[in-house]
C-alpha positions as protocol buffer text, in pm:
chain_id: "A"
residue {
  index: 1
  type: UNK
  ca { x: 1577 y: -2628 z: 5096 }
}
residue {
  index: 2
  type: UNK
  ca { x: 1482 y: -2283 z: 4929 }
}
residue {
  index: 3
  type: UNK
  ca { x: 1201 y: -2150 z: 4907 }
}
residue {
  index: 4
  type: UNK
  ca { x: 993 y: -2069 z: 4566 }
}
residue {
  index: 5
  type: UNK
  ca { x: 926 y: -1683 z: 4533 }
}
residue {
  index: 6
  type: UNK
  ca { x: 652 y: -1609 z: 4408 }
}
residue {
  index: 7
  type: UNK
  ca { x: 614 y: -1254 z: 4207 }
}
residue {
  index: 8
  type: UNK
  ca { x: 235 y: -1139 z: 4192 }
}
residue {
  index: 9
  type: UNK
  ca { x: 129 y: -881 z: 3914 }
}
residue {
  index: 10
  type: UNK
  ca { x: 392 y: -1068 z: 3642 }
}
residue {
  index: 11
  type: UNK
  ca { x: 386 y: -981 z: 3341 }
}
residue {
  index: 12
  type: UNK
  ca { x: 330 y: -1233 z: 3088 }
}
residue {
  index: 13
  type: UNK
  ca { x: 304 y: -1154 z: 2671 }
}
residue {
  index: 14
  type: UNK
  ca { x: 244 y: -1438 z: 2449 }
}
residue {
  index: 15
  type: UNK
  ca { x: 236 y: -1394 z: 2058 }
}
residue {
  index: 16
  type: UNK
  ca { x: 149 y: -1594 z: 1760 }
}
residue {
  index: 17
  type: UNK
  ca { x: 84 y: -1498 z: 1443 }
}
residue {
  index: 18
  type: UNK
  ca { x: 175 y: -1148 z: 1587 }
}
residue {
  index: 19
  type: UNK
  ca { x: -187 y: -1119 z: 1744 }
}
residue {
  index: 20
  type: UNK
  ca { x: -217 y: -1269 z: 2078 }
}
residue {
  index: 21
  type: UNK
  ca { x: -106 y: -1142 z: 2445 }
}
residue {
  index: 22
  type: UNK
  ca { x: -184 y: -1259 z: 2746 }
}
residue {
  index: 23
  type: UNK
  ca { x: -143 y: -1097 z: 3132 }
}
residue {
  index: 24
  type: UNK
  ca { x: -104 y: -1381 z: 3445 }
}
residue {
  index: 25
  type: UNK
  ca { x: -114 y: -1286 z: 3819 }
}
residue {
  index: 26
  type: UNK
  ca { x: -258 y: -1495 z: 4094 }
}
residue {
  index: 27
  type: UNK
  ca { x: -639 y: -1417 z: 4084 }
}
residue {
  index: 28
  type: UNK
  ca { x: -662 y: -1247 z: 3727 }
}
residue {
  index: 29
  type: UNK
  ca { x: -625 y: -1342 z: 3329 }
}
residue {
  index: 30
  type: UNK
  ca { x: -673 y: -1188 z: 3033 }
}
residue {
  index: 31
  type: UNK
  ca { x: -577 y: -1299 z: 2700 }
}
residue {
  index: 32
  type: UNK
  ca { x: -560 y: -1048 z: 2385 }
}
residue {
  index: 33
  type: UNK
  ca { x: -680 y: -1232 z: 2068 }
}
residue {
  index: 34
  type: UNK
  ca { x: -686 y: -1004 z: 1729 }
}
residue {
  index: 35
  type: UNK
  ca { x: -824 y: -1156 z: 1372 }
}
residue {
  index: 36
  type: UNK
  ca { x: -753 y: -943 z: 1109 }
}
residue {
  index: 37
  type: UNK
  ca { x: -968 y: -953 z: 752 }
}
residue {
  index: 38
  type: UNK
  ca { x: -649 y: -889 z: 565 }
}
residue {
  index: 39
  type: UNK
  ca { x: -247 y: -823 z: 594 }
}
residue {
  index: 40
  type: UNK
  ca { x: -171 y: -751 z: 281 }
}
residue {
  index: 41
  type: UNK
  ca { x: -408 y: -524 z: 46 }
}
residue {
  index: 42
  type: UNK
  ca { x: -387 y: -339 z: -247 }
}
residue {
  index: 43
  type: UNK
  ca { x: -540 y: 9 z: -366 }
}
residue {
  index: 44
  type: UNK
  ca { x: -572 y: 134 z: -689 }
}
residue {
  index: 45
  type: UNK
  ca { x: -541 y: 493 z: -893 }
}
residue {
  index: 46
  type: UNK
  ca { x: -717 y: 530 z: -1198 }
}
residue {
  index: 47
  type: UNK
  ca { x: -624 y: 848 z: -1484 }
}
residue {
  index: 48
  type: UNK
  ca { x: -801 y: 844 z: -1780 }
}
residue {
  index: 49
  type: UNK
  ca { x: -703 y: 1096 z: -2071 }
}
residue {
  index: 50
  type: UNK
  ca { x: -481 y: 1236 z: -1810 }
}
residue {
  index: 51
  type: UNK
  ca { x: -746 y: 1337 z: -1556 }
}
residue {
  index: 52
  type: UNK
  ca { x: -770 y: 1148 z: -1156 }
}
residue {
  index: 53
  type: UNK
  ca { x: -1103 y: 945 z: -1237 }
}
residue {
  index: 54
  type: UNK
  ca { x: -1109 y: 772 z: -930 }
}
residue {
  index: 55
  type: UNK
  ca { x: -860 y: 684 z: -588 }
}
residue {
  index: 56
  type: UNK
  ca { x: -959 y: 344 z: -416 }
}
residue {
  index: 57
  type: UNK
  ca { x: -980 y: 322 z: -38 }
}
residue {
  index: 58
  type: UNK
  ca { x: -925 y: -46 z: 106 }
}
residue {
  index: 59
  type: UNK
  ca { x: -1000 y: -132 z: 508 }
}
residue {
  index: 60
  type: UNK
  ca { x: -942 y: -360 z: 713 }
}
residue {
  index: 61
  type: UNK
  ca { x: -1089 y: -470 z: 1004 }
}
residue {
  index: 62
  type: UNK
  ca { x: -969 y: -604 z: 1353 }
}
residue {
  index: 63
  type: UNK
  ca { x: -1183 y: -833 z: 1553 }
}
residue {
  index: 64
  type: UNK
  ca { x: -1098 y: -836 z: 1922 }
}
residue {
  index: 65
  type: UNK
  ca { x: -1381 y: -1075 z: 1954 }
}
residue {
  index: 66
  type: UNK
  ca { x: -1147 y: -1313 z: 2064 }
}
residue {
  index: 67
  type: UNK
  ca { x: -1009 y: -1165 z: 2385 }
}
residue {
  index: 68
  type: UNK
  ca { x: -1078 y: -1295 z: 2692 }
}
residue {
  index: 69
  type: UNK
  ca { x: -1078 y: -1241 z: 3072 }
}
residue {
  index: 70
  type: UNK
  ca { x: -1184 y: -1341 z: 3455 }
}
residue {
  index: 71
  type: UNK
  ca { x: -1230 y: -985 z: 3487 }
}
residue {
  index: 72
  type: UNK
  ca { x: -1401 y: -721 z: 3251 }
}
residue {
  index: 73
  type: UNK
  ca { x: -1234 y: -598 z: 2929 }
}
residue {
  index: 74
  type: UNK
  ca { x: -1316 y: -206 z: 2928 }
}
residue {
  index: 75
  type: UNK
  ca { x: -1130 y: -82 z: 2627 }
}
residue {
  index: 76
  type: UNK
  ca { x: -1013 y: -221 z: 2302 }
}
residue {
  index: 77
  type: UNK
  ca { x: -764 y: 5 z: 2070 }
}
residue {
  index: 78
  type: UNK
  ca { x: -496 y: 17 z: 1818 }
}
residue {
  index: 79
  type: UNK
  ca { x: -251 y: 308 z: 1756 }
}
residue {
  index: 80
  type: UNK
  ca { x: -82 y: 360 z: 1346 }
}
residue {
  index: 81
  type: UNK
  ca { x: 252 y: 441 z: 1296 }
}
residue {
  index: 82
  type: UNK
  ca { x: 135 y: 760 z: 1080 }
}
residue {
  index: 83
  type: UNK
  ca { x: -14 y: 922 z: 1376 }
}
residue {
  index: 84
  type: UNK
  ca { x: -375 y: 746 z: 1419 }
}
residue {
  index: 85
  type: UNK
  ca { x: -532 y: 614 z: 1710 }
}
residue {
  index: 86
  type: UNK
  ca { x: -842 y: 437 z: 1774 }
}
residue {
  index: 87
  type: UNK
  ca { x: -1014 y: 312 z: 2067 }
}
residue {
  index: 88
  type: UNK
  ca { x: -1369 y: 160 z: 2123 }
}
residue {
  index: 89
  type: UNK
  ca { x: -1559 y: 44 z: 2479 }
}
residue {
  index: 90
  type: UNK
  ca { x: -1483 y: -315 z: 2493 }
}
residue {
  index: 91
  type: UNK
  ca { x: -1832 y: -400 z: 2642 }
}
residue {
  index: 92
  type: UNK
  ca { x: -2039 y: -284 z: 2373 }
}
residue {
  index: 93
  type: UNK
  ca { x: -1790 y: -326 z: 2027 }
}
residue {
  index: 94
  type: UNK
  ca { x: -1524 y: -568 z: 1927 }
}
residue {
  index: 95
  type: UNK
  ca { x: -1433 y: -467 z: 1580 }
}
residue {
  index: 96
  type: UNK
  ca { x: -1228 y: -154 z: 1505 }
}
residue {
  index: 97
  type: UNK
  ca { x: -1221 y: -49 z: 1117 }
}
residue {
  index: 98
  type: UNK
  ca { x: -899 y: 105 z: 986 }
}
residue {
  index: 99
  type: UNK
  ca { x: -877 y: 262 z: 629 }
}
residue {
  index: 100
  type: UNK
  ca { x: -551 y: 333 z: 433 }
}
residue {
  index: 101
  type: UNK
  ca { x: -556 y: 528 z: 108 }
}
residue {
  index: 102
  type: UNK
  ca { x: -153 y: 541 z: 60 }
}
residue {
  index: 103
  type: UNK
  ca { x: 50 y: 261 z: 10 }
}
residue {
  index: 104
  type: UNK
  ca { x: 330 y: 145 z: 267 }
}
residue {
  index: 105
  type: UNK
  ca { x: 428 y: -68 z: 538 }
}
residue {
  index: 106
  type: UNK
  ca { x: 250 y: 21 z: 806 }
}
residue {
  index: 107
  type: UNK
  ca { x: 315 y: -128 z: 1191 }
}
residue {
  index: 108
  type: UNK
  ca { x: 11 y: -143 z: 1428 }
}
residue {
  index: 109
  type: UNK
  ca { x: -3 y: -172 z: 1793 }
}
residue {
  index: 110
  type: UNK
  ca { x: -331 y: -343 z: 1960 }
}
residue {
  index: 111
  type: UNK
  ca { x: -404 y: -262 z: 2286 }
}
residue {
  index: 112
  type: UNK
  ca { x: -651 y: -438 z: 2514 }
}
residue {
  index: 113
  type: UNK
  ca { x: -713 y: -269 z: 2908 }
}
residue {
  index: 114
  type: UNK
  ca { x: -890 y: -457 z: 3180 }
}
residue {
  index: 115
  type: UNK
  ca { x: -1086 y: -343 z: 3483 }
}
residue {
  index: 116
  type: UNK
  ca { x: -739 y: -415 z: 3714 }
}
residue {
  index: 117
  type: UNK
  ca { x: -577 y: -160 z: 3507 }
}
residue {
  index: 118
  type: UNK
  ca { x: -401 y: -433 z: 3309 }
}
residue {
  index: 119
  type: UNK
  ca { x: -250 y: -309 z: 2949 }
}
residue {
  index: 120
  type: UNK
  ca { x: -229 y: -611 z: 2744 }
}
residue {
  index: 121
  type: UNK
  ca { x: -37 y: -506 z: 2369 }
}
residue {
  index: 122
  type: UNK
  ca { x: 51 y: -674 z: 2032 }
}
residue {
  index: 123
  type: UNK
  ca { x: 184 y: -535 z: 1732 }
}
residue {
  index: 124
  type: UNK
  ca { x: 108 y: -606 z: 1389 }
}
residue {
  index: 125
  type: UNK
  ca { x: 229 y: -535 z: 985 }
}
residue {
  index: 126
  type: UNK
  ca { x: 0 y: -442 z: 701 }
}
residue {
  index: 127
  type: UNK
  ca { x: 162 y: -404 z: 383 }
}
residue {
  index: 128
  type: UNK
  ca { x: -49 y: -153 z: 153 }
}
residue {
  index: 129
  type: UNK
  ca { x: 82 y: -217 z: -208 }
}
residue {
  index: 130
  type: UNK
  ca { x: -73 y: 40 z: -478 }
}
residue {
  index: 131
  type: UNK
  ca { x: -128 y: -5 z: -871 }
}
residue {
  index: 132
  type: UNK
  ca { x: -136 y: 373 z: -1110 }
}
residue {
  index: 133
  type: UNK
  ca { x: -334 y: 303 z: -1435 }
}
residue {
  index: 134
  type: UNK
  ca { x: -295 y: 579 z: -1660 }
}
residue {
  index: 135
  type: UNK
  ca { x: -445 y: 602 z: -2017 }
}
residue {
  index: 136
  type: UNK
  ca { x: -463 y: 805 z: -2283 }
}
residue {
  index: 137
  type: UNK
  ca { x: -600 y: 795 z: -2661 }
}
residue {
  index: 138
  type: UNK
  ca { x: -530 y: 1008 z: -2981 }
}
residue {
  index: 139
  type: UNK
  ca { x: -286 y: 1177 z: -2841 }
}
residue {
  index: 140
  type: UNK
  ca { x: 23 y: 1376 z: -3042 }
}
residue {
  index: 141
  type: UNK
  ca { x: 138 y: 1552 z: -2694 }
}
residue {
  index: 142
  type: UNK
  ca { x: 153 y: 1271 z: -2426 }
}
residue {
  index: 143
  type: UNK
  ca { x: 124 y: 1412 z: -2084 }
}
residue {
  index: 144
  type: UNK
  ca { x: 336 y: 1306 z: -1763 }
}
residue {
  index: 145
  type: UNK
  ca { x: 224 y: 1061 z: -1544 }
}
residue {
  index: 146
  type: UNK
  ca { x: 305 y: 1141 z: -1172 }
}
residue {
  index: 147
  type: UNK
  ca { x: 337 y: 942 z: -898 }
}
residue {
  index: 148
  type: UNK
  ca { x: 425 y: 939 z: -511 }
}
residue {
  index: 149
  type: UNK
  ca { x: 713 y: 699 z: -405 }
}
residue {
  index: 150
  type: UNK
  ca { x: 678 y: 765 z: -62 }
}
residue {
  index: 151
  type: UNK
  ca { x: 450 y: 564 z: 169 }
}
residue {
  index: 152
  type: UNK
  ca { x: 230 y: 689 z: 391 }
}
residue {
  index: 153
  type: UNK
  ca { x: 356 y: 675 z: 721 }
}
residue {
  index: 154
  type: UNK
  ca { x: 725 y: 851 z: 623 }
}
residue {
  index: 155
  type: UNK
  ca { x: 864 y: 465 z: 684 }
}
residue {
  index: 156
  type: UNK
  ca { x: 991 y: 197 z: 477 }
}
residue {
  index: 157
  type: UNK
  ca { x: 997 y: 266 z: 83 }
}
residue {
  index: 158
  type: UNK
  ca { x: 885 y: 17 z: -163 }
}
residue {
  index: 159
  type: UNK
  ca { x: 1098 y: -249 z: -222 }
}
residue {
  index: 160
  type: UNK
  ca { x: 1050 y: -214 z: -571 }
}
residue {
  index: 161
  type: UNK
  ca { x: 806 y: -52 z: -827 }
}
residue {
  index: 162
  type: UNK
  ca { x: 746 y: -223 z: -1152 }
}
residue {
  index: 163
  type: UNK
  ca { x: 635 y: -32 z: -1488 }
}
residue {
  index: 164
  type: UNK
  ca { x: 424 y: -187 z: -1795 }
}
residue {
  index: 165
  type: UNK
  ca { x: 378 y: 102 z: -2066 }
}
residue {
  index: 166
  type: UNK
  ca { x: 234 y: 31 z: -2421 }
}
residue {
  index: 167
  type: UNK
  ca { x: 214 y: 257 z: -2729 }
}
residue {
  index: 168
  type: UNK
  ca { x: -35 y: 159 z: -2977 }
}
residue {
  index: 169
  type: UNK
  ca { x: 33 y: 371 z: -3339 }
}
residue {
  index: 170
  type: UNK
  ca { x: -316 y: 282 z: -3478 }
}
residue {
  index: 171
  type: UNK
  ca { x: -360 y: 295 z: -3867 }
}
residue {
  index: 172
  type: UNK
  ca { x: -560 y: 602 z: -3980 }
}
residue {
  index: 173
  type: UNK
  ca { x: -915 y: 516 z: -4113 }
}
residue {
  index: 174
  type: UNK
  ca { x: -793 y: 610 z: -4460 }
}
residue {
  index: 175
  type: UNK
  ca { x: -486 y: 438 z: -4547 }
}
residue {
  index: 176
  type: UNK
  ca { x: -288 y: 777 z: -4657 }
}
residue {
  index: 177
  type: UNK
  ca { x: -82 y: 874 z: -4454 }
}
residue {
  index: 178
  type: UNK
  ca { x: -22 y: 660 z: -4195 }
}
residue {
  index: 179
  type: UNK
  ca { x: 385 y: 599 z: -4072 }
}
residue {
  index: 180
  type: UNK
  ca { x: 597 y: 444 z: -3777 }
}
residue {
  index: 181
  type: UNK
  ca { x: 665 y: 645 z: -3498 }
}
residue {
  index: 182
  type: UNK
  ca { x: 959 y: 703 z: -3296 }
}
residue {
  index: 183
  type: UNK
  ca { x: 899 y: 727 z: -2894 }
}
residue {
  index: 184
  type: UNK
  ca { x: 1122 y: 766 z: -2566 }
}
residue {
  index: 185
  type: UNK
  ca { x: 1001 y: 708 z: -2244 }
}
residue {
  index: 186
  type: UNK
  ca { x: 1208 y: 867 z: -1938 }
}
residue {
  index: 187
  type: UNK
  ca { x: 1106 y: 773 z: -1582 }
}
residue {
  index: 188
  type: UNK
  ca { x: 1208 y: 1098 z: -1371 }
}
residue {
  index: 189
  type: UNK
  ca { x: 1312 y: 1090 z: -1001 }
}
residue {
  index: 190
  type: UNK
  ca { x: 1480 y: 1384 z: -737 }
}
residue {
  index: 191
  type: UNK
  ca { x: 1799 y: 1330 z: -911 }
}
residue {
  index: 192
  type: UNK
  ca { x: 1719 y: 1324 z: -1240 }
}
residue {
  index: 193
  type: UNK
  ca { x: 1630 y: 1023 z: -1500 }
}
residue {
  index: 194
  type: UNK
  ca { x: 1655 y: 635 z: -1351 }
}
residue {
  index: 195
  type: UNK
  ca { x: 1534 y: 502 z: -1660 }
}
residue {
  index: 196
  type: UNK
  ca { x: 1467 y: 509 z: -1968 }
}
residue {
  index: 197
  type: UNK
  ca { x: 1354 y: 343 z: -2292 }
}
residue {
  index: 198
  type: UNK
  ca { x: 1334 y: 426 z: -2730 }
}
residue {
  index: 199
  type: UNK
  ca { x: 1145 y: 247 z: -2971 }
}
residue {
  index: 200
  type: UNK
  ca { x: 990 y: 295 z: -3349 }
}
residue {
  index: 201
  type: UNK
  ca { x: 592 y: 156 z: -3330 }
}
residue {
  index: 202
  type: UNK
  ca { x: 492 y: 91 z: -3638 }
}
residue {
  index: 203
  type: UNK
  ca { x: 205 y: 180 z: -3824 }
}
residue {
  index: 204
  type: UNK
  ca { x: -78 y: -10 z: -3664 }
}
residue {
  index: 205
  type: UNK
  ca { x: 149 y: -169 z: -3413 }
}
residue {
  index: 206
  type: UNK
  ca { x: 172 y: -158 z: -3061 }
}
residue {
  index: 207
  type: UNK
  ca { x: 546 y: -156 z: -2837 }
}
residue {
  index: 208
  type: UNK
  ca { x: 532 y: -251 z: -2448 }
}
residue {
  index: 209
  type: UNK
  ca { x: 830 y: -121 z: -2229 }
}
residue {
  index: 210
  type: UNK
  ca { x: 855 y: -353 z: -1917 }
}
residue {
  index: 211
  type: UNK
  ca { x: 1067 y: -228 z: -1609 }
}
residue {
  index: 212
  type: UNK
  ca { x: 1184 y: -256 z: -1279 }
}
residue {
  index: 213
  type: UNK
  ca { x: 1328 y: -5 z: -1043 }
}
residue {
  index: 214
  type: UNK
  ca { x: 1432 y: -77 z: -651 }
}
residue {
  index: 215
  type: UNK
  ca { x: 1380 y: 99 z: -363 }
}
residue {
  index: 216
  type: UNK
  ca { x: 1220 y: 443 z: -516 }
}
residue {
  index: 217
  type: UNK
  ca { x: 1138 y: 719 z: -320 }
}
residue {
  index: 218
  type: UNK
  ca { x: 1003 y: 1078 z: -360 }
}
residue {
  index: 219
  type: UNK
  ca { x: 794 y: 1194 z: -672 }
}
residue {
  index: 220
  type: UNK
  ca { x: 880 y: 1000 z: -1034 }
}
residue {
  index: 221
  type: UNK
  ca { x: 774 y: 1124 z: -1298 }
}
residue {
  index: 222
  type: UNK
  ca { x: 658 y: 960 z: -1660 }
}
residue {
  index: 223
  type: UNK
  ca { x: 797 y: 1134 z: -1966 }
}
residue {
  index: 224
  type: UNK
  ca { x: 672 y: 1043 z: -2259 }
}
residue {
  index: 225
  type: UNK
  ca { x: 880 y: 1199 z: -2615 }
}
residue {
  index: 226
  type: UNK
  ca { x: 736 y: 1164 z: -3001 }
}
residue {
  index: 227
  type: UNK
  ca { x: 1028 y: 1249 z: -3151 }
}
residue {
  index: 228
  type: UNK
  ca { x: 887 y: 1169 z: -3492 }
}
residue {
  index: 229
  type: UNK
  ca { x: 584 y: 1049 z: -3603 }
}
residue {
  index: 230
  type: UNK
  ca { x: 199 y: 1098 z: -3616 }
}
residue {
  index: 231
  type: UNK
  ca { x: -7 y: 1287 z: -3401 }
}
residue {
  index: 232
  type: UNK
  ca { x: -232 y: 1015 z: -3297 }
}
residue {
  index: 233
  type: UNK
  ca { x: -98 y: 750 z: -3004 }
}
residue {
  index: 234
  type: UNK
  ca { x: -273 y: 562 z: -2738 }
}
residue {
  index: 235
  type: UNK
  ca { x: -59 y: 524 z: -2445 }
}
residue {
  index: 236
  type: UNK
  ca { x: -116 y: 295 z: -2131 }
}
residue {
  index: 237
  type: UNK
  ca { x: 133 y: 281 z: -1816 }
}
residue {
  index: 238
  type: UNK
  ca { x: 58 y: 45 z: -1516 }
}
residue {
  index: 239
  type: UNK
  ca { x: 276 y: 117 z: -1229 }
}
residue {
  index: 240
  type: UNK
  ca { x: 272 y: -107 z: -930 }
}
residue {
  index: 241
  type: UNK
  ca { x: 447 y: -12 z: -584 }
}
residue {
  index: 242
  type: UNK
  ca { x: 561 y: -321 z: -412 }
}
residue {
  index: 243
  type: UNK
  ca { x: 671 y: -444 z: -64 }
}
residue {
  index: 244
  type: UNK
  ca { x: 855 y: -755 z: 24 }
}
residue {
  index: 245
  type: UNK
  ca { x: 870 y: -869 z: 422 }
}
């Protein structure tokens, strides 16, 4: 009858949900075990009358609170796949903080090492979706909204960005001279205009383009015309960048 071999030191990773790892010999185990306080988050840009009022930062933080071992855990860590890397002594923290101010798919690896040397890793997703609100009132020369399509980490694009613009023509204060006005929007990539839109807003009325573009990338830009009309428009886009898994 043969014999069973047994193989000391194997190596043994477990995942579920993407966040747990495990290492198996004959005297020693360690398990990795990661909560995260989010997956998906979303940060937001705010322009008012054209100027950068304020650029949200979101984190998120990953517990390794859950890890555990026969032997000493010496080091958790993660490593970003736009170039960061963070590591924190295992017997005194078990939370590591990670901020993103760009939006993208980013892919983290979580690392856990014992005192045997053992190098226990997981990896992870966190989809960073970002909203642009731009505003502007009483305006006769809309400026150009600007935006980055590229994510932070050089990887995946958005799968799709969505647009929601509105041009208010209010009625002047004195009912004299108020008239409709004729506007074109142009939405601006590397090779030129994707899309596009041309409406009349009436005299106190309001007209809301609604859009979708897939996969964008690089710098677009938000071209608003007046090609006839009063000098005095309130305009509102609301971009969103969005990523499907």
């Amino acid at each position: 009858m043969r014999r069973p071999v047994l193989f000391s030191g194997m190596v043994c990773l477990l995942f579920l949900s993407g966040c747990l790892g495990s290492v198996l010999n004959e005297n020693i185990e360690t398990v990795l075990n990661v909560g995260m306080s989010n997956e998906r988050i979303t940060i937001e840009t705010i322009y008012e009358q054209g100027e950068l009022t304020s650029s949200s930062i979101e984190t998120i933080d990953f517990d390794f609170s859950g890890s555990t071992s026969v032997v000493s855990i010496l080091t958790f860590g993660l490593v970003t796949d736009d170039g960061r890397s963070f590591s924190i002594d295992a017997t005194e923290e078990t939370t590591i903080s990670l901020d993103f101010d760009h939006h993208g798919m980013y892919d983290i690896e979580l690392y856990a090492i014992d005192s045997k040397g053992n190098n226990l890793t997981s990896s992870k997703t966190i989809i960073v979706e970002q909203i642009v609100r731009w505003t502007e009132e009483g305006t006769g020369n809309p400026q150009s909204l600007f935006f980055d399509a590229n994510p932070g980490n050089d990887g995946t694009p958005p799968s799709y960005l969505t647009l929601n613009s509105t041009v208010s023509n209010p009625s002047p204060i004195i009912e004299f001279n108020g008239r409709d006005v004729d506007v074109e929007w142009a939405v601006i990539n590397v090779d030129d205009q994707c899309m596009g839109n041309r409406e009349v807003v009436e005299n106190g009325g309001s007209v809301t383009w609604n859009t979708l573009h897939f996969a964008p990338v690089d710098m677009h830009e938000i071209e608003m015309t007046i090609h006839e009309g009063q000098d005095e428009l309130n305009i509102e886009h609301v971009v969103a960048l969005r990523y499907t898994e």
